[in-house]
N, CA, C and O of each residue as an XYZ file, in Angstrom:
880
protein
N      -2.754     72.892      8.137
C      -4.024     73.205      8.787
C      -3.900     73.069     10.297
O      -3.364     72.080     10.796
N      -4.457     74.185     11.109
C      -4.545     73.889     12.589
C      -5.242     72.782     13.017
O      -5.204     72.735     14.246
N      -5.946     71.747     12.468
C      -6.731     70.902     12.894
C      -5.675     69.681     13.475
O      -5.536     69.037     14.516
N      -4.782     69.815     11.636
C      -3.652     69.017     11.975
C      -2.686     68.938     12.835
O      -2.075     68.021     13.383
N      -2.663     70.061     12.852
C      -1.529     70.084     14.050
C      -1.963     69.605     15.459
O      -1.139     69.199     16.278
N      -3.273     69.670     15.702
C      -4.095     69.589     16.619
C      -3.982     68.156     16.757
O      -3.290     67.710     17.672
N      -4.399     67.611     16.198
C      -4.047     65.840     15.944
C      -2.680     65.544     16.290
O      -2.293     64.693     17.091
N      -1.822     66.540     15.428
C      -0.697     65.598     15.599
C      -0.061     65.766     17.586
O       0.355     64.942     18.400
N      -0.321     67.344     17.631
C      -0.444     67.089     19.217
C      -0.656     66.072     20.027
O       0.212     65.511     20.695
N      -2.017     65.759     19.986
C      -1.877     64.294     21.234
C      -1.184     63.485     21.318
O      -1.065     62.869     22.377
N      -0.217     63.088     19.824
C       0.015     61.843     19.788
C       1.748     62.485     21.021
O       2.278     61.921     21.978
N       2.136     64.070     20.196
C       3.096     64.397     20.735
C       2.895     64.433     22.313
O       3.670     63.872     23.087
N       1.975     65.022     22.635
C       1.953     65.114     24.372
C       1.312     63.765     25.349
O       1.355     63.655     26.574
N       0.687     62.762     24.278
C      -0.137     62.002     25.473
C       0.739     60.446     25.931
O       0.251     59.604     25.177
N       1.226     60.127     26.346
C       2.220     59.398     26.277
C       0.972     57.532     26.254
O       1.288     56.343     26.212
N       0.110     57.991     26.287
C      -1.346     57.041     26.061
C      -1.316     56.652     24.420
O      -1.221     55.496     24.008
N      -1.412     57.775     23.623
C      -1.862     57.760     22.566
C      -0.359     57.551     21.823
O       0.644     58.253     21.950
N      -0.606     56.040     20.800
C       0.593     55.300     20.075
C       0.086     53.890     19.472
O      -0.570     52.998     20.009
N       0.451     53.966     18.577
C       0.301     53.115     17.755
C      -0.646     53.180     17.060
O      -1.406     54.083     17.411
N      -1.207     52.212     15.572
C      -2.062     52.597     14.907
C      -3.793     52.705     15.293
O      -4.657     53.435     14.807
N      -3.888     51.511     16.518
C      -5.054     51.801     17.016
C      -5.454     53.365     18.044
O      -6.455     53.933     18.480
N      -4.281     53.505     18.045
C      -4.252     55.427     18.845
C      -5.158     56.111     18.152
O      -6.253     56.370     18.650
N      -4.769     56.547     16.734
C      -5.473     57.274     16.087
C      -6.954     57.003     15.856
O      -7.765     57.888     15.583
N      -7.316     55.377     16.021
C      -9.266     55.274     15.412
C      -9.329     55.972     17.010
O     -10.182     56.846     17.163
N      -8.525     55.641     18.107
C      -9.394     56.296     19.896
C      -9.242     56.990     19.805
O     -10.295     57.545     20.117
N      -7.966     58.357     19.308
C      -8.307     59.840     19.434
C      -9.610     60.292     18.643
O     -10.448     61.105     19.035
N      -9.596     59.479     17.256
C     -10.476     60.129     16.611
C     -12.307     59.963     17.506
O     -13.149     60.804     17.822
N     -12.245     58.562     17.621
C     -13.276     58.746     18.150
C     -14.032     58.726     19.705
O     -15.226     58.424     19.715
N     -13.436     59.005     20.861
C     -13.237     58.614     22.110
C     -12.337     60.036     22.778
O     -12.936     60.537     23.729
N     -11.172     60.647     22.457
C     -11.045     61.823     22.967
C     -11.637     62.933     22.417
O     -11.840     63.345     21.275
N     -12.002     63.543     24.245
C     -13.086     64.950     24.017
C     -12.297     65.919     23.752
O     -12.767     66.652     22.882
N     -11.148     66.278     24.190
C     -10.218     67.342     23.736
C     -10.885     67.799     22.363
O     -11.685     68.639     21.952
N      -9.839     66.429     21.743
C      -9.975     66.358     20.316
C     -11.146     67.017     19.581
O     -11.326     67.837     18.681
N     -11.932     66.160     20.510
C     -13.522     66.438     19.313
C     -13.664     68.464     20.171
O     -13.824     69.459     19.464
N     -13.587     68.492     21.171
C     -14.358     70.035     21.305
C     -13.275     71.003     20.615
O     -13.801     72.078     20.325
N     -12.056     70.942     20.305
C     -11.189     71.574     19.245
C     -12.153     71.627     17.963
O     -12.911     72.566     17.717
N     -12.036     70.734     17.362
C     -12.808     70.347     15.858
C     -13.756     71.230     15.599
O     -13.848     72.013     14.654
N     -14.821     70.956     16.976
C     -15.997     71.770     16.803
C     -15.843     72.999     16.769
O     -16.226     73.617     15.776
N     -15.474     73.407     17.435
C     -14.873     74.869     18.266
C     -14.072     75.756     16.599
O     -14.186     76.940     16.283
N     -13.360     74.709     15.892
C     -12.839     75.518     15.128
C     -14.185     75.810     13.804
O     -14.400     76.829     13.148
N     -14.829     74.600     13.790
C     -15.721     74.849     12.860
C     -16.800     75.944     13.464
O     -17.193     76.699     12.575
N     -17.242     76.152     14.463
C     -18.365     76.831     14.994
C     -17.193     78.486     15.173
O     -17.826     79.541     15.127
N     -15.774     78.598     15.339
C     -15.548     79.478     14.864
C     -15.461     80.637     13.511
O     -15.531     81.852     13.324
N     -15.240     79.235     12.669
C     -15.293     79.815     11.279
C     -16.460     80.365     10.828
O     -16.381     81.246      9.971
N     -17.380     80.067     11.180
C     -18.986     80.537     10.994
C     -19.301     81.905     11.873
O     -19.825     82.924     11.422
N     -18.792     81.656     13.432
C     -18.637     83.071     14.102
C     -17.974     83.928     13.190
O     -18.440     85.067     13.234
N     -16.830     83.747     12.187
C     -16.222     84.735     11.987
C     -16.809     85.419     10.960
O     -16.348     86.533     10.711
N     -18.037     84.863     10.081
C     -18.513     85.730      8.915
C     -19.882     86.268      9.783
O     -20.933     86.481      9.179
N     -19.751     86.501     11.501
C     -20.725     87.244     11.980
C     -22.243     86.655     11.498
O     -23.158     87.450     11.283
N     -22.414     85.289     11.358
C     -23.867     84.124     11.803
C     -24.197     84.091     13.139
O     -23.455     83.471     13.902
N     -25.229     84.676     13.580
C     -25.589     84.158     15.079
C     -26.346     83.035     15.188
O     -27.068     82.583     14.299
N     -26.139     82.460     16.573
C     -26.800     81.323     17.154
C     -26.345     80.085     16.716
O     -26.214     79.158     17.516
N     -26.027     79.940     15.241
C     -25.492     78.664     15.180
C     -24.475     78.290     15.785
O     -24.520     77.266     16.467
N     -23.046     79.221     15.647
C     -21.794     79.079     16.424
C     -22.029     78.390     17.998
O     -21.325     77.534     18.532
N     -23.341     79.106     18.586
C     -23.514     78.630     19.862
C     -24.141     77.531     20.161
O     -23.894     76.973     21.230
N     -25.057     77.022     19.283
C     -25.058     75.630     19.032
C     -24.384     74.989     19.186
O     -24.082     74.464     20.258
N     -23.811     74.784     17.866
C     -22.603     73.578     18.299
C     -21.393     73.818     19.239
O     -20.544     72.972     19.520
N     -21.435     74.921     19.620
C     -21.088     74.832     21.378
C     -21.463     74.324     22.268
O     -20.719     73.884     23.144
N     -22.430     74.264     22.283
C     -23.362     73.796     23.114
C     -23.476     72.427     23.133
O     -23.468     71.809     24.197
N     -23.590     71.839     21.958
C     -23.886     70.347     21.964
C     -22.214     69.696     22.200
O     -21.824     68.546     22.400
N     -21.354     71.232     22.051
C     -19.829     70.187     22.410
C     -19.519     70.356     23.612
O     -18.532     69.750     24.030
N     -20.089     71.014     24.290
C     -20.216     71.257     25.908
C     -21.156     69.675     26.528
O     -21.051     69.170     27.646
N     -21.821     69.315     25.645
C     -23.156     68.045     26.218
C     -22.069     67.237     25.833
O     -21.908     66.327     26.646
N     -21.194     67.220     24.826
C     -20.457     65.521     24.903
C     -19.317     65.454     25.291
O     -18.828     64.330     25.403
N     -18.554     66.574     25.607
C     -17.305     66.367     25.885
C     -17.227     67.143     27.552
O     -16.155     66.985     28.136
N     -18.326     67.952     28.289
C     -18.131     68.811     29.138
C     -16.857     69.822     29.307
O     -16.400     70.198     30.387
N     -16.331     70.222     27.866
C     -15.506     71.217     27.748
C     -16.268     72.596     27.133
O     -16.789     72.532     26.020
N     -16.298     73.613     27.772
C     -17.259     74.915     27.386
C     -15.715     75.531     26.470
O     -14.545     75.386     26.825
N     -16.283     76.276     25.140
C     -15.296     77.315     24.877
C     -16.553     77.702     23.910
O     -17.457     77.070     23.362
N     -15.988     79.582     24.010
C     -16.874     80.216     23.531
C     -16.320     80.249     22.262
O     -15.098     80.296     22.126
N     -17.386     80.220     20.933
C     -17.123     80.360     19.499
C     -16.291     81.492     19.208
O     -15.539     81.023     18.354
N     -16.079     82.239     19.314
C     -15.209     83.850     19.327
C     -13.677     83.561     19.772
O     -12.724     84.146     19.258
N     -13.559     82.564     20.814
C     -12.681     82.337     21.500
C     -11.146     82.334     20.140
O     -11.483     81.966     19.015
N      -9.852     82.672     20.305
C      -9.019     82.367     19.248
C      -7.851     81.839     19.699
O      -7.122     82.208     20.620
N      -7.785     81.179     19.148
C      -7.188     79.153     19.257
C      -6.009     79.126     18.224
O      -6.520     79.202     17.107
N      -4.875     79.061     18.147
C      -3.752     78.598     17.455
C      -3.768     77.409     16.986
O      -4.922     77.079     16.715
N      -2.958     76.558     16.750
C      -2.465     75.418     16.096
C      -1.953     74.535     17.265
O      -1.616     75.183     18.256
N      -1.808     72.986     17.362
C      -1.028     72.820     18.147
C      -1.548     72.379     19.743
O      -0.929     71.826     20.652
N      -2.801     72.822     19.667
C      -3.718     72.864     21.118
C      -4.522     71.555     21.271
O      -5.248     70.927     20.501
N      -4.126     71.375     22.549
C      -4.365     70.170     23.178
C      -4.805     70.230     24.499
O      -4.196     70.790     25.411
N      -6.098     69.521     24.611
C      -6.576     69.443     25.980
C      -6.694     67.742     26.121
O      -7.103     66.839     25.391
N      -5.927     67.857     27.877
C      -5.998     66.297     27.731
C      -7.020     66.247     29.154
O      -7.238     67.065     30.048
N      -7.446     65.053     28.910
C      -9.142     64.425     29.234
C      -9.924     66.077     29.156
O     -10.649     66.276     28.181
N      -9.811     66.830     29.841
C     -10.482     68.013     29.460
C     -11.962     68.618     30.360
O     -12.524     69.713     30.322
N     -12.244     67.410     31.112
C     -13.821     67.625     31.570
C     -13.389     68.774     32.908
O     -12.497     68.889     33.749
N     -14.750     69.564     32.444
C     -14.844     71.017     33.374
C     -13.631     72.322     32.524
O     -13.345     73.368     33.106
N     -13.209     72.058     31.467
C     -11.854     73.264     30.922
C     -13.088     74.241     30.532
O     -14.188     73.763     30.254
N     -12.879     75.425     30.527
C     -13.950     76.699     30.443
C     -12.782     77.670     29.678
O     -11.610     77.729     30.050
N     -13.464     78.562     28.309
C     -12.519     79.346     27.651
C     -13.282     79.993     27.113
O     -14.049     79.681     26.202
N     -13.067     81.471     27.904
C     -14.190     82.510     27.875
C     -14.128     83.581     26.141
O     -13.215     83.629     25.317
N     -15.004     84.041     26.138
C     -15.364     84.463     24.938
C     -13.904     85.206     23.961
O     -13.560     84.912     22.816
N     -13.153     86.429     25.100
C     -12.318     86.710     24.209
C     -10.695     86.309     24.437
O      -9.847     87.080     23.989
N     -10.397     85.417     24.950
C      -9.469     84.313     24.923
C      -8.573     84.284     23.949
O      -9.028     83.866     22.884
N      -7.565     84.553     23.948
C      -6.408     83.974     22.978
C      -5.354     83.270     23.431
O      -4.696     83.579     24.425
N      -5.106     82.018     22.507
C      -4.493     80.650     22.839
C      -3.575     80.779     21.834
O      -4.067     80.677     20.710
N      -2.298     80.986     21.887
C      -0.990     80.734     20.785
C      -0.529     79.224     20.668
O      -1.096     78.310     21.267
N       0.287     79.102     20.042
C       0.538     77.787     19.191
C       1.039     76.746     20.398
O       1.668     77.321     21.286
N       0.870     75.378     20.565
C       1.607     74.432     21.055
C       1.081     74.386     22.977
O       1.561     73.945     24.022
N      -0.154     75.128     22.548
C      -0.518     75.167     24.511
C      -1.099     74.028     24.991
O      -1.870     73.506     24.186
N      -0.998     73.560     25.875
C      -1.598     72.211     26.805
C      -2.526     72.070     27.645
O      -1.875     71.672     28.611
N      -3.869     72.118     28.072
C      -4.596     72.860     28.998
C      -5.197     71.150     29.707
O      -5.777     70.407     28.916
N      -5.043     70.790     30.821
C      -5.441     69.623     31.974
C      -6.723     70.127     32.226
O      -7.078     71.279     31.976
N      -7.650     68.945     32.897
C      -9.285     69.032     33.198
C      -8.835     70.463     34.306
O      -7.929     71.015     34.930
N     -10.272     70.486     33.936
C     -10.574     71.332     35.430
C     -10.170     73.459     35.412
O     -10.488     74.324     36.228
N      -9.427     73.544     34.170
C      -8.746     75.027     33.462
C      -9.697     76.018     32.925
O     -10.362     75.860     31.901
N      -9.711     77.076     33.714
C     -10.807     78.003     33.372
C      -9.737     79.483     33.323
O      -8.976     80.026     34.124
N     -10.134     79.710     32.063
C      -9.663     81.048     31.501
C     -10.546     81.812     31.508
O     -11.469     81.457     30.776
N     -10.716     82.847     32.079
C     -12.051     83.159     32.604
C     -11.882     84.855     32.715
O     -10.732     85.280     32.605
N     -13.310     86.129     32.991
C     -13.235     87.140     33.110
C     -13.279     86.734     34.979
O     -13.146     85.754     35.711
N     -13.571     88.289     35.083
C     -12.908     88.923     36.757
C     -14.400     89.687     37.334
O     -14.435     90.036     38.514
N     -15.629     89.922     36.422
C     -16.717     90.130     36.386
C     -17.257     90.315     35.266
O     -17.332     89.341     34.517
N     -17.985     92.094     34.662
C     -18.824     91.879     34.098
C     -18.440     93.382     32.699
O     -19.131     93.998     31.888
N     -16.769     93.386     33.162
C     -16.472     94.550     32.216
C     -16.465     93.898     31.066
O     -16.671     92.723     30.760
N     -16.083     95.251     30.239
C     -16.395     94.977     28.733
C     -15.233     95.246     28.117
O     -14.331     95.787     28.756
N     -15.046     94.856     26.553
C     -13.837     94.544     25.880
C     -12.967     93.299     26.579
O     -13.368     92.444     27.368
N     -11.499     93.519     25.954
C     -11.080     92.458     26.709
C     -10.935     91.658     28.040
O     -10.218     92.003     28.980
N     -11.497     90.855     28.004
C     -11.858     90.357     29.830
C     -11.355     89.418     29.954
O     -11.374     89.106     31.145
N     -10.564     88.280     28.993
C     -10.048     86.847     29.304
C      -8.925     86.857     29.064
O      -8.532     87.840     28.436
N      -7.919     85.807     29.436
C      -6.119     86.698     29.571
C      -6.233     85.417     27.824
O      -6.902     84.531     27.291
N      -4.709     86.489     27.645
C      -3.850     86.041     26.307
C      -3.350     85.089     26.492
O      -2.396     85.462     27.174
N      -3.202     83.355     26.330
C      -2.053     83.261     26.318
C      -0.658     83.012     25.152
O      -1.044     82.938     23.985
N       0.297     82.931     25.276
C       1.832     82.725     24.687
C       1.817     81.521     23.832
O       0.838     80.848     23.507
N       3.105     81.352     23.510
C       3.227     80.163     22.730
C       3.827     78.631     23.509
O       4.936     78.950     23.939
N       3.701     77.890     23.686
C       4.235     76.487     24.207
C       3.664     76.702     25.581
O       4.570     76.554     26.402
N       2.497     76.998     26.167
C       1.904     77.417     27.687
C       1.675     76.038     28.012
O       1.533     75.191     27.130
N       1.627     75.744     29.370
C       1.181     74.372     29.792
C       0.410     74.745     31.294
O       0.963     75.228     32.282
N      -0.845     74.417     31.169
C      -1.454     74.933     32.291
C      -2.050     73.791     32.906
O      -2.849     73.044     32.342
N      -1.561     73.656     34.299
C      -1.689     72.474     35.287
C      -3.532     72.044     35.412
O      -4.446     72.510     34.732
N      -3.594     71.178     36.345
C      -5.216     71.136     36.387
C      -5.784     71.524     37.319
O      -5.439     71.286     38.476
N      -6.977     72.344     36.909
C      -7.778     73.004     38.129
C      -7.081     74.162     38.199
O      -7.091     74.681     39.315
N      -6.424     74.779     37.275
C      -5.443     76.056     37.155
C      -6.687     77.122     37.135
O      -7.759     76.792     36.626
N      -6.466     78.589     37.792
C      -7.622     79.507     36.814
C      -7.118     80.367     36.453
O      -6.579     80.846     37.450
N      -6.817     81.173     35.328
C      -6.206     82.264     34.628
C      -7.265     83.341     34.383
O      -8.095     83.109     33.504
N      -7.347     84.801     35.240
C      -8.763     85.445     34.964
C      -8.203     86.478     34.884
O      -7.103     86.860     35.283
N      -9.386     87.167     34.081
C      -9.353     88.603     33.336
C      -8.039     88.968     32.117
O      -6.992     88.334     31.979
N      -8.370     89.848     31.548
C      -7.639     90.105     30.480
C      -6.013     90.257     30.716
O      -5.665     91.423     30.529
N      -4.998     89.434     31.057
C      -3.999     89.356     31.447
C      -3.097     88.606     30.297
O      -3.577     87.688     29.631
N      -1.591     89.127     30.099
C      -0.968     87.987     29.133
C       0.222     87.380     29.759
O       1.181     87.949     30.281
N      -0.079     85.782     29.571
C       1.222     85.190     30.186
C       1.617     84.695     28.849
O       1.107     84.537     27.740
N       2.800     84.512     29.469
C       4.005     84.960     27.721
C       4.284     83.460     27.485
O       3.720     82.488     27.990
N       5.368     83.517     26.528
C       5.698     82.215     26.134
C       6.710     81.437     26.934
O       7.582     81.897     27.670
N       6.385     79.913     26.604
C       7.159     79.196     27.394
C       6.924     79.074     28.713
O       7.773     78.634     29.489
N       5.218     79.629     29.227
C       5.374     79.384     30.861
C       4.456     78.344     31.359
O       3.388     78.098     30.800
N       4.972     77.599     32.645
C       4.728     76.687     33.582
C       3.488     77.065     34.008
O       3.649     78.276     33.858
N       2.208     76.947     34.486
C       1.127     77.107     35.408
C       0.980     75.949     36.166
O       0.358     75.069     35.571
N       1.359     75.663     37.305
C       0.955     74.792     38.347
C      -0.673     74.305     38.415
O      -1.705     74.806     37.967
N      -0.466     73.425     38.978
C      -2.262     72.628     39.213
C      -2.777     73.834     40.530
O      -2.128     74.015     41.560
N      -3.821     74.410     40.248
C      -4.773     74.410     41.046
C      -4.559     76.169     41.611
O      -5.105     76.778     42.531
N      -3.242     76.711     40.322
C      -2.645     77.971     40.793
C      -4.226     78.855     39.875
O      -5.016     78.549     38.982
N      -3.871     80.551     41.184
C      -5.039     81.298     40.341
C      -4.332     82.649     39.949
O      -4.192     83.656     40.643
N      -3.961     82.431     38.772
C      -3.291     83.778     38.002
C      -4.000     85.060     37.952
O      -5.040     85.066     37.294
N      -3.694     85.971     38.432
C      -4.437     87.489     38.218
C      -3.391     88.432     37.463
O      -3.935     89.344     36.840
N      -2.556     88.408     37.422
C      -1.128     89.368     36.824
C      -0.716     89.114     35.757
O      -0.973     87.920     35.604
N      -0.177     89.517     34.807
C       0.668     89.166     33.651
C       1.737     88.301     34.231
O       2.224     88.520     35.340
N       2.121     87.225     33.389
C       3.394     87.024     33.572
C       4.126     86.629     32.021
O       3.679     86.391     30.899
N       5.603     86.709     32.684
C       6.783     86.989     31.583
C       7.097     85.613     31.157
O       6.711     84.574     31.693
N       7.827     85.743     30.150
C       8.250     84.363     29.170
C       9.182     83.775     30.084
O      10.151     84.253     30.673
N       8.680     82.649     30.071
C       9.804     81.170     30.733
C       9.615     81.476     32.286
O      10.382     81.997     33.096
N       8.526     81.047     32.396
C       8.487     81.257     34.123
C       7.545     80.372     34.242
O       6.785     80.173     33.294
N       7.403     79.586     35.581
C       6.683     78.638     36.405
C       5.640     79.552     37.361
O       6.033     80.615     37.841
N       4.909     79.281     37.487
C       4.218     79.870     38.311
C       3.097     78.697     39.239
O       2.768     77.587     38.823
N       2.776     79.163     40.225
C       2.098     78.414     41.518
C       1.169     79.248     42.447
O       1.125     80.452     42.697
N       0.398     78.112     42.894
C      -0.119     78.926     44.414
C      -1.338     79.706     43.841
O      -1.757     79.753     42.685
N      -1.864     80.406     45.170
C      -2.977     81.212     45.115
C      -2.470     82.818     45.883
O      -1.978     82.592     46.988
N      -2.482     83.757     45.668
C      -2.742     84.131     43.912
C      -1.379     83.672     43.826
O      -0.492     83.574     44.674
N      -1.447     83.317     42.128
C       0.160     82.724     41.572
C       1.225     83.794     41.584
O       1.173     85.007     41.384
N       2.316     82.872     41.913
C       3.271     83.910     42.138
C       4.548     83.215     40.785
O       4.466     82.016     40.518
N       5.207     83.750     40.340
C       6.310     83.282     39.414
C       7.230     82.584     40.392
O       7.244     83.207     41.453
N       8.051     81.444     40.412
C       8.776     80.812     40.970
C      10.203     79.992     40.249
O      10.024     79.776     39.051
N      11.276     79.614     40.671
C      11.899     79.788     39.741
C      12.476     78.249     40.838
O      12.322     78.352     42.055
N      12.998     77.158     40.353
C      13.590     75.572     41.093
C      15.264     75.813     40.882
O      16.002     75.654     39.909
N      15.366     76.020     41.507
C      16.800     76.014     42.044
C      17.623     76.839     40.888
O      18.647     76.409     40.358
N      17.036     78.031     40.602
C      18.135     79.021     39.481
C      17.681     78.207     38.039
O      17.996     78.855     37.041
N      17.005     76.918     37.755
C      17.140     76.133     36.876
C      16.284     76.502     35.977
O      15.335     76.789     36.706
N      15.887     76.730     34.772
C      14.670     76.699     33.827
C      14.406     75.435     33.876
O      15.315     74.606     33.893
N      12.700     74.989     33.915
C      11.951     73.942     34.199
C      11.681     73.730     32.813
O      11.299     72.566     32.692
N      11.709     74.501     31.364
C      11.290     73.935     30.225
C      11.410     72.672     29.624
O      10.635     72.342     28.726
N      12.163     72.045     29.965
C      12.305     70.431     29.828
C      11.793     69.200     30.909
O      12.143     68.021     30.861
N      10.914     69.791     31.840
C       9.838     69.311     32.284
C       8.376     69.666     32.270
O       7.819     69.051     33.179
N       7.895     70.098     31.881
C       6.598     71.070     31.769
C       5.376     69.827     32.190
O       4.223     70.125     32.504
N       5.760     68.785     32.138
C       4.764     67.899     32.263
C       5.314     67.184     33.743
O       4.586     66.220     33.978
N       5.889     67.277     34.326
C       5.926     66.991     35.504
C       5.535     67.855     36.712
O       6.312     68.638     37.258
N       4.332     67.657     37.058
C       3.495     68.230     38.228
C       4.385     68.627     39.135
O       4.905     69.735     39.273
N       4.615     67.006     40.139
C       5.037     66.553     40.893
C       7.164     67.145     41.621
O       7.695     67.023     42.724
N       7.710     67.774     40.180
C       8.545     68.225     40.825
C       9.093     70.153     41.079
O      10.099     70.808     41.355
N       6.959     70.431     40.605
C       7.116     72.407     40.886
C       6.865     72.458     42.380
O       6.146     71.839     43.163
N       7.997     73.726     42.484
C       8.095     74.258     43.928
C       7.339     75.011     44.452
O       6.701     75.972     44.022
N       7.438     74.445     45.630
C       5.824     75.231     46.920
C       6.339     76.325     47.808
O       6.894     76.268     48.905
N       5.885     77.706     46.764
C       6.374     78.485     47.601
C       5.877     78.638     49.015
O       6.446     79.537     49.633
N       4.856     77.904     49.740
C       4.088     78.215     51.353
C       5.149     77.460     51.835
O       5.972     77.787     52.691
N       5.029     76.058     50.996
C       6.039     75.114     51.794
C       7.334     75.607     52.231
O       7.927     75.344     53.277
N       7.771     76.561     51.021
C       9.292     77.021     51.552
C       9.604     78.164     52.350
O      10.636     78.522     52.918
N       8.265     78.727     52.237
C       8.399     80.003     53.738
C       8.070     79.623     54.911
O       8.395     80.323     55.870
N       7.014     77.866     55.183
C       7.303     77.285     56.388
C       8.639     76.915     57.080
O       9.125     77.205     58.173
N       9.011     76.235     56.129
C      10.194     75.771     56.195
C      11.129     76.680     56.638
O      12.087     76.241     57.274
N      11.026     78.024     56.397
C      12.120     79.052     56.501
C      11.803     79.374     57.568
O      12.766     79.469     58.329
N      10.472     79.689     58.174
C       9.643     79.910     59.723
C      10.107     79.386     60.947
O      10.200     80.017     61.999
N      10.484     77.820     60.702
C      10.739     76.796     61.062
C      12.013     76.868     61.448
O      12.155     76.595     62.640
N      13.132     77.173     60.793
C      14.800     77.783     60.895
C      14.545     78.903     61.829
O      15.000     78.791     62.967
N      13.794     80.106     61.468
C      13.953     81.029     62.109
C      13.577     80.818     63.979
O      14.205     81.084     65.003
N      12.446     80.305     63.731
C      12.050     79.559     64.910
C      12.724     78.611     66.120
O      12.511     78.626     67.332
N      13.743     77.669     65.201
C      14.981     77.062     66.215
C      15.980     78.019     66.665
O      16.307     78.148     67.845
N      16.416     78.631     65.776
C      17.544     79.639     65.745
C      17.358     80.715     67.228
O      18.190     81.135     68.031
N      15.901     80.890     67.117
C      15.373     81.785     68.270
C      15.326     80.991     69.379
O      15.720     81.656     70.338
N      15.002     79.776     69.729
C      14.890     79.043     70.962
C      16.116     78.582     71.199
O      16.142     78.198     72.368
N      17.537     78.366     70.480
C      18.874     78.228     70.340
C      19.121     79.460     71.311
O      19.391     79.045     72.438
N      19.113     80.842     71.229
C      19.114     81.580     71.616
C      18.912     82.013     73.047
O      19.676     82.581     73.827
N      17.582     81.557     73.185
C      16.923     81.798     74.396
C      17.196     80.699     75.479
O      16.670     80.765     76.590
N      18.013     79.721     75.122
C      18.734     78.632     75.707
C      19.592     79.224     76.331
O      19.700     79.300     77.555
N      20.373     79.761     75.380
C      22.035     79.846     75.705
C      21.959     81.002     76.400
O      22.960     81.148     77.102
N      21.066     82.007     76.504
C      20.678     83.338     77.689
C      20.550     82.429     78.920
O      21.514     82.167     79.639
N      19.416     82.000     79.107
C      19.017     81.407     80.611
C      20.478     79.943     80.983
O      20.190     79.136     81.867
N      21.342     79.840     80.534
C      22.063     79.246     80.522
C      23.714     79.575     81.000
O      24.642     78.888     81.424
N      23.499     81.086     80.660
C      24.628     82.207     80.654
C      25.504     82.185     79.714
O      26.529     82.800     80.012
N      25.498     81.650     78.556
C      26.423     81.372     77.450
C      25.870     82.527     76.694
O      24.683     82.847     76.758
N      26.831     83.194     75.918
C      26.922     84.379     74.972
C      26.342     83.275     73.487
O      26.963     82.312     73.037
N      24.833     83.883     72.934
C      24.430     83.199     72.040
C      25.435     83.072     70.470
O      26.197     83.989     70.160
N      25.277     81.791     69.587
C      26.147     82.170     68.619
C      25.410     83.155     67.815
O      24.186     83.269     67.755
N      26.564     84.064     67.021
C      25.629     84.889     66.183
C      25.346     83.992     64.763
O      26.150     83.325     64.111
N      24.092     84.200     64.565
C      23.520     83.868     63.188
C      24.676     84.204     61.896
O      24.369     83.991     60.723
């Protein structure tokens, strides 16, 4: 059952949650947890086409956990939101197996078109906090989303991505899949075109030295 897997998630991703008293606090104390639960039950009822109730208990799982996801929304196995307050997951949303979503994650449309408007995502996704992923876009499996990055493009399997708008980024030739949970060591692409600004910038006053100086500049 996806519920289960859902459970067994936290214990896999939260490095908090362990031991036997873990399980009475996930069960009763994480919101992730509980707006999954709901979400799947208020889906199953969306799916034999019942109105209003589905949005109910949306609603009341939006009042206790401050995680919004729309009943329609479709959710894999495996999904885990950790603390979760402010995550938004717009009506036609698809979430594949083993994804990770931090407070503050809004999967979201781009305005007010119709049909698909909220992006796909992949399988094993890990999306940083305060990330926004908008309009009907699919990022594939296995990818990185940085904190606070705003995705507009598709992106491809096994890629990191950052920044505003997000750009795919890649740490030293290396695949990052065996960190996905470390914030703290994805690369800043502004930082590294300062940085490069910065070279170009000495290199030029190196230059303009060795003119007013009469020395033949070195070549780059």
């Amino acid at each position: 059952m996806k519920i289960v897997d859902d459970f067994k998630a936290v214990f896999e991703r939260d490095p908090a949650a362990r031991g036997f008293w873990s399980v009475i606090t996930v069960f009763l104390t994480y919101p992730g947890f509980h707006a999954i639960c709901l979400h799947r039950l208020a889906h199953f009822i969306h799916s034999f086409h019942i109105p209003v109730i589905p949005h109910i208990i949306m609603w009341f799982s939006r009042f206790i956990t401050g995680i919004e996801i729309h009943p329609a929304a479709k959710i894999d196995g495996g999904f885990f939101i950790d603390h979760g307050l402010g995550v938004v997951i717009g009506e036609t949303a698809e979430i594949g197996r083993n994804v990770t979503l931090y407070q503050g994650v809004t999967l979201g449309g781009t305005g007010k078109e119709k049909g698909k408007r909220h992006p796909t995502l992949g399988n094993d996704v890990v999306v940083g906090a305060g990330a926004k992923i908008l309009g009907g876009i699919t990022i594939g499996n296995e990818v990185y989303i940085g904190a606070n990055a705003v995705v507009l493009t598709p992106v491809p399997d096994d890629c990191t991505v950052v920044g505003v708008p997000g750009r795919c980024v890649k740490q030293e030739g290396v695949r990052v899949l065996n960190m996905t949970l470390r914030h703290d060591l994805l690369p800043d692409p502004i930082l590294s075109r300062l940085d490069e600004l910065q070279k170009e910038i000495q290199l030029a006053e190196e230059e303009i030295r060795h003119w007013h100086e009469g020395e033949k500049p070195k070549e780059r």
